[in-house]
C-alpha positions in Angstrom: 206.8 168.6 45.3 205.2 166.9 48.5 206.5 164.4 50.4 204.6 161.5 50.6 204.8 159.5 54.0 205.6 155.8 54.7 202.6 154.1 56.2 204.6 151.2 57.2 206.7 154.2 59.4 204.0 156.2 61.1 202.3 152.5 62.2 206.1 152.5 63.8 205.3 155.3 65.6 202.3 155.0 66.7 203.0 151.5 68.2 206.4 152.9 69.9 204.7 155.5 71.6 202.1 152.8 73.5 204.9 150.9 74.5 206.6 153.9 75.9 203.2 154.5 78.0 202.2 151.2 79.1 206.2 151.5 80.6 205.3 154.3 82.6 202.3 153.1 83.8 204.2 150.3 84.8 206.4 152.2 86.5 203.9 154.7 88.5 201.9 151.2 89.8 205.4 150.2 90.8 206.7 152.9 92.5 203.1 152.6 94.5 203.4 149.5 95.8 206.3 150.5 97.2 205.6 153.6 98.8 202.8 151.6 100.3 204.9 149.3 102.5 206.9 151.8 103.7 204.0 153.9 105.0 203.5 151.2 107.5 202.6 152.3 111.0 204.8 151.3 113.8 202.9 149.9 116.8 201.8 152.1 119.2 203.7 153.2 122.6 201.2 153.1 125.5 201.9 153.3 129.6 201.4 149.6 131.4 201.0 149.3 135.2 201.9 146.2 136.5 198.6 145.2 139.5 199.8 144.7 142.9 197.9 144.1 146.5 197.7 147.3 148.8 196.5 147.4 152.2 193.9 150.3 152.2 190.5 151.8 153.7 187.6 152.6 151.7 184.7 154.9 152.4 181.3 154.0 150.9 179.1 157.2 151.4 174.7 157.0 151.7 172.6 159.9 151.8 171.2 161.1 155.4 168.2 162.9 157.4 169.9 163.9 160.8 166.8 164.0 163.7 167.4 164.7 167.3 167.1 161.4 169.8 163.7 162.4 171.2 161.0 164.8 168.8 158.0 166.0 171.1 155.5 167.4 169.2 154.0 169.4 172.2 150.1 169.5 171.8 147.8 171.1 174.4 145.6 168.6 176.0 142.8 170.8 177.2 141.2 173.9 174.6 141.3 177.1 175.6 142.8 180.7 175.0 146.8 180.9 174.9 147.7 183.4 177.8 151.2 183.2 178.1 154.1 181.9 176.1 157.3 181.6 178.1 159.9 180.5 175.7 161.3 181.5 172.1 162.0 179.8 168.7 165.4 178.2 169.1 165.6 178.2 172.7 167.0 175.7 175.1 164.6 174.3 177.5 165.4 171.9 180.5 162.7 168.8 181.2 160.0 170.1 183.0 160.6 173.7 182.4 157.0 175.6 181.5 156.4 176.5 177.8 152.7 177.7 177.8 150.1 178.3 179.8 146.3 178.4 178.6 143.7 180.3 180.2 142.5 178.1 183.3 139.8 179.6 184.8 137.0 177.1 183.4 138.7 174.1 184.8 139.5 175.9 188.2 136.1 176.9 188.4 135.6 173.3 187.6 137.5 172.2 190.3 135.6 174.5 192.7 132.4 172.7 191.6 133.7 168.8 191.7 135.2 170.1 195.1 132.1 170.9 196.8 130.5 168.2 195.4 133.0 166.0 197.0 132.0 167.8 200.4 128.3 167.2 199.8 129.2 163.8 199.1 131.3 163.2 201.8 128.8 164.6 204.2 125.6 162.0 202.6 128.5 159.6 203.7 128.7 160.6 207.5 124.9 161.0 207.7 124.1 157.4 206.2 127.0 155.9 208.7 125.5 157.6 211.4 122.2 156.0 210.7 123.8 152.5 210.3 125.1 153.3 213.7 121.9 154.5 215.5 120.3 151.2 214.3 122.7 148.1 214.9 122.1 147.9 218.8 118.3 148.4 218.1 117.9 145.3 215.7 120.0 143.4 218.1 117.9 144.2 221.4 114.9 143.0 218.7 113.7 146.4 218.8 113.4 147.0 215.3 113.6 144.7 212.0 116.4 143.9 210.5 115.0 145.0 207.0 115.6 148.7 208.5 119.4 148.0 209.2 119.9 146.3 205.7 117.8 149.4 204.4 120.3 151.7 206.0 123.6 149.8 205.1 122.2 150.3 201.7 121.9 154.1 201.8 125.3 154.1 203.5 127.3 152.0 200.3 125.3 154.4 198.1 127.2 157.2 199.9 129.9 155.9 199.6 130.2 155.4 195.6 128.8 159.0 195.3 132.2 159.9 197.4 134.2 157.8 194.8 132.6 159.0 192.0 132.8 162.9 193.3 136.8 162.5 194.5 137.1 160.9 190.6 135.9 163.9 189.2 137.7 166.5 191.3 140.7 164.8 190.2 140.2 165.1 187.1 139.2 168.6 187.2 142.5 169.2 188.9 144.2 167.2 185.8 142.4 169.3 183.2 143.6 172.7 185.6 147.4 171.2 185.5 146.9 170.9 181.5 146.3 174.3 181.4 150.2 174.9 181.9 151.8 173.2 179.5 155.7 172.2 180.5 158.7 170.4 178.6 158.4 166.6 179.0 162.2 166.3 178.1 165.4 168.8 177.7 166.1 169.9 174.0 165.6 172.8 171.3 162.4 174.6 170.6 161.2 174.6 167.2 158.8 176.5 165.3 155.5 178.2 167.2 152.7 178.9 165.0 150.4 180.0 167.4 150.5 183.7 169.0 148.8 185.0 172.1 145.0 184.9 172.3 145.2 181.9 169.8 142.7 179.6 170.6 143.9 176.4 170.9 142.8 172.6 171.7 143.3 169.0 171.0 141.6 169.5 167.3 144.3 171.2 165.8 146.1 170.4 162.9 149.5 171.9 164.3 151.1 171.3 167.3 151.7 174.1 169.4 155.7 173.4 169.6 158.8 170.8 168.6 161.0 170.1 170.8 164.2 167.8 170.0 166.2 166.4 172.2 169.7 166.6 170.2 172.3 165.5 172.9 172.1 162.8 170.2 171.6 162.8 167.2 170.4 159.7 165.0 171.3 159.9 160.7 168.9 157.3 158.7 170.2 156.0 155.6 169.1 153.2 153.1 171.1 150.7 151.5 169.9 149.0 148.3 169.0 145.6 148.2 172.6 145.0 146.8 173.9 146.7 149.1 172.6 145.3 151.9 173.6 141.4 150.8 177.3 142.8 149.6 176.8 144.2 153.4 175.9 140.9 155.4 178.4 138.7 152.9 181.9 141.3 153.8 181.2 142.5 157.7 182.2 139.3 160.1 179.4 137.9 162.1 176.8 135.1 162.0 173.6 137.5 162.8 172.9 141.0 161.8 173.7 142.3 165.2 177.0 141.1 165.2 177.6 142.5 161.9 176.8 145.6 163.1 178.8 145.6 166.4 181.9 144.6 164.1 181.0 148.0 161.9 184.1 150.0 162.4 183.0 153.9 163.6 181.5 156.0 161.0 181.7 159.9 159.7 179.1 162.3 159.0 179.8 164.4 156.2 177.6 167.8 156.6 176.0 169.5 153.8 179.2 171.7 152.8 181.0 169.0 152.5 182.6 169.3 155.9 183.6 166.0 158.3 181.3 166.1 161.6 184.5 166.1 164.3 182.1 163.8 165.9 183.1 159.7 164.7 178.9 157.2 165.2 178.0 154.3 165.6 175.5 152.1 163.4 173.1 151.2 165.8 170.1 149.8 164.6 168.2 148.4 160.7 165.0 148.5 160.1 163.1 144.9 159.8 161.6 145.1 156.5 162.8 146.6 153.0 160.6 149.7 151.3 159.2 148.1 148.8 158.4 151.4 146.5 162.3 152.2 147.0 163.7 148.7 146.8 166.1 150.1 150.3 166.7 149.0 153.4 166.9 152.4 156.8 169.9 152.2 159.3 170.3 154.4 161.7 173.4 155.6 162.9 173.9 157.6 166.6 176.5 160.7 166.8 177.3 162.4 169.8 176.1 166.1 169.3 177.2 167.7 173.3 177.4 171.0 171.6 174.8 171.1 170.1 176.3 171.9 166.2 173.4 169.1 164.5 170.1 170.1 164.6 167.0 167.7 163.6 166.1 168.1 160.0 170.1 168.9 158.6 171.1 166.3 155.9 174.2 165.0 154.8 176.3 161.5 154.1 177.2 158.5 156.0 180.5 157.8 155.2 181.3 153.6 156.1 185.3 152.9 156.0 185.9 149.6 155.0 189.5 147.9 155.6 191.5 146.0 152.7 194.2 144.3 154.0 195.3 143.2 150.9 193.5 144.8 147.4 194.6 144.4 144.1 194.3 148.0 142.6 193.3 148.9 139.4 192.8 152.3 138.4 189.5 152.8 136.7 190.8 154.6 133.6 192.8 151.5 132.9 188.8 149.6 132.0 186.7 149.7 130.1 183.0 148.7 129.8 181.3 146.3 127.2 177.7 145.3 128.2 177.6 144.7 131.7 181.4 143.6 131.9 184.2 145.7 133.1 187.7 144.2 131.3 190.9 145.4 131.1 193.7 144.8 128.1 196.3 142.1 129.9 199.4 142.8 128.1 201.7 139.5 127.3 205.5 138.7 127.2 205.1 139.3 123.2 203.9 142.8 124.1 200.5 141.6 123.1 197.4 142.8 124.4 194.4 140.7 125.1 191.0 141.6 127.1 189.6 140.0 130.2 187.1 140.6 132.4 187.4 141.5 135.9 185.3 141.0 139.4 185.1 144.0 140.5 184.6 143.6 144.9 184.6 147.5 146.1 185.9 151.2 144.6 187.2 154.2 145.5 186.7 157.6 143.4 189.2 156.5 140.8 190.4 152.5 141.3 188.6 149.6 141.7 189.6 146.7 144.0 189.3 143.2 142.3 189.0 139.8 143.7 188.7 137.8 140.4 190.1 138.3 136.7 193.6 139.2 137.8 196.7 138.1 139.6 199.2 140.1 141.7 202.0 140.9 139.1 200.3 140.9 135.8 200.8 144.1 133.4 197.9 146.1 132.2 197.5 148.8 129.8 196.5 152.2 131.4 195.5 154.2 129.1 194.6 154.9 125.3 192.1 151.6 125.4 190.3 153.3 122.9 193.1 152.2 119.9 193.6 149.1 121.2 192.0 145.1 119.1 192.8 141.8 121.1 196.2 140.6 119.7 197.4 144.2 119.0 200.7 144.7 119.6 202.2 148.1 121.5 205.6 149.2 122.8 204.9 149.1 126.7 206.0 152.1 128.6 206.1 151.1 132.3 204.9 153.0 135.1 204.9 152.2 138.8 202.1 151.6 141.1 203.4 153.7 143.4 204.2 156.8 141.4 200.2 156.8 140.6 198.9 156.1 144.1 201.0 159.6 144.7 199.6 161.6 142.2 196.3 159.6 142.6 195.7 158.6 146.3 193.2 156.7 147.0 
């Protein structure tokens, strides 16, 4: 026989068993929730320099074209057929020392001719004073009429402007013959010569015969932006521009490898007017150059030092940037951070020196910024100025 089952019993069942899942549903939602608080990040440990004033020099370096004190472009002033070079590319020449020499016959046969015209002028001259001479006593013993005497003293003046005017052009003859050799107007370098022997030169051509730079001296010309140049006249002492540049400490020259001039300058002179297609300002600073090591044309930096008696340091990686703000997170008794903005008043390669924002003594985070929301809260780890100023100078 079959056995019949109870309804009433398997609805039992059936009901039992939902119970018995809703409880462990229950229980896994539970058990979540828990798990879930405990899983709660601690807050983060991050290193916190506490700001303090330093007494320090800063350089601030501008981009420079070194030329010698004095660049003669030497030019021939008469044309004519190069005859003679006497000097070299690269060679030192003293003032007054001959360089080239042009082919002068024309202009001492010109001489020649204004020479003998001189003599032929010179004699008309004796000739008309002579006959000024013969007549005087004659018009005053009323022999004569004293139209014939003014008549002479006429001829003789006559004379005597041909005689200026031949003497005027013999000397320039002789001028024109002393142009033909060409000599060095002041002591410096030779530079390039384009022009060989036989080349026929003159006061039409497009290239000068020679450079020569005078580089006892040597001037650097650098521009400062318009920012610049106010942040310039607001920090260097002095009521006019010359005394700001008098109180300019001395500057470096850093050469094209990178190298310090042994040489220190001197900021000597700024231009009047900006450029207005670069929005700069041209100073020009003077360095000694005795031996000769800078030669017109080198480039290479200005370096200005500027003197902080007292700066409050902040290392560079301790900011951060949000439009055109730099801030820094301030950290609080609570160990709460909070970000403020700071005036930043000169920099160095890897701090910046601020005048506004913060206060000698304050703590700042100095690194891992990128983690950090105002009112977070971290586990300071302090470090000392000092300890970074030695593996970070300045």
């Amino acid at each position: 026989m079959k056995r019949l089952l109870n309804p009433l019993a398997t609805t039992g069942v059936t009901m039992l068993g939902s119970m018995a899942l809703v409880a462990i549903l229950n229980s896994c939602t539970s058990s979540s929730g828990n798990d879930g608080g405990m899983m709660q990040m601690p807050p983060p440990t991050l290193p916190v320099l506490t700001v303090a004033n330093v007494a320090t020099t800063t350089h601030r370096e501008y981009a420079a074209t070194l030329e010698g004190k004095v660049n003669v472009e030497i030019r021939p002033q008469v044309a004519g057929y190069l005859e003679t070079i006497f000097i070299d590319e690269g060679q030192y020449v003293k003032a007054g020392q001959p360089l080239f020499r042009i082919n002068d016959r024309p202009y001492r046969e010109q001489v020649a001719n204004t020479t003998a015209s001189l003599k032929a002028a010179q004699a008309n001259e004796s000739k008309a004073q002579l006959e000024v001479d013969r007549l005087t006593p004659l018009v005053k013993n009323n022999v004569i009429s004293e139209i014939q005497l003014q008549t002479a003293q006429a001829s003789l003046e006559s004379a005597k402007a041909s005689v200026a005017q031949a003497r005027a052009q013999m000397g320039n003859a002789e001028i024109n013959a002393g142009y033909a050799l060409i000599k060095a107007p002041v002591s410096g370098y030779i530079g390039h010569i384009p022009y060989k022997l036989g080349s026929l030169v003159g006061r039409g051509e497009d290239l000068p015969l020679t450079v020569l730079s005078d580089v006892k001296d040597i001037y650097a010309y650098f521009s400062l932006s318009e920012v610049d140049f106010l942040q310039f006249k607001e920090q260097v002492p002095g009521a006019t521009l010359e005394e700001k540049l008098k109180n300019l400490p001395p500057v470096n020259l850093i050469l094209a490898d990178n190298t310090v001039y042994p040489e220190k300058g001197v900021v000597s002179t700024v231009e009047g007017q900006f450029d207005k297609t670069m929005g700069a300002i041209t100073f020009r600073a003077t360095f000694p150059n005795a031996a000769g090591l800078l030669r017109s044309g080198n480039t290479g930096r200005v370096s200005i030092p500027r003197n902080h008696a007292q700066a409050l340091v902040v290392p560079q990686e301790a900011t951060f940037e949000l439009q055109d703000k730099v801030l820094v997170f301030v950290v609080s008794d609570s160990n709460k951070v909070a970000s403020r903005p700071i005036r930043i008043k000169d920099q160095s390669a890897t701090y910046y020196f601020v005048d506004e924002g913060l206060k000698p003594g304050e703590k700042i985070v100095y690194s891992g910024l990128s983690r950090l929301r105002d009112g977070a809260q971290i586990v300071p780890q302090l470090i000392t100025l000092d300890s970074l100023l030695k593996t970070k100078p300045i």
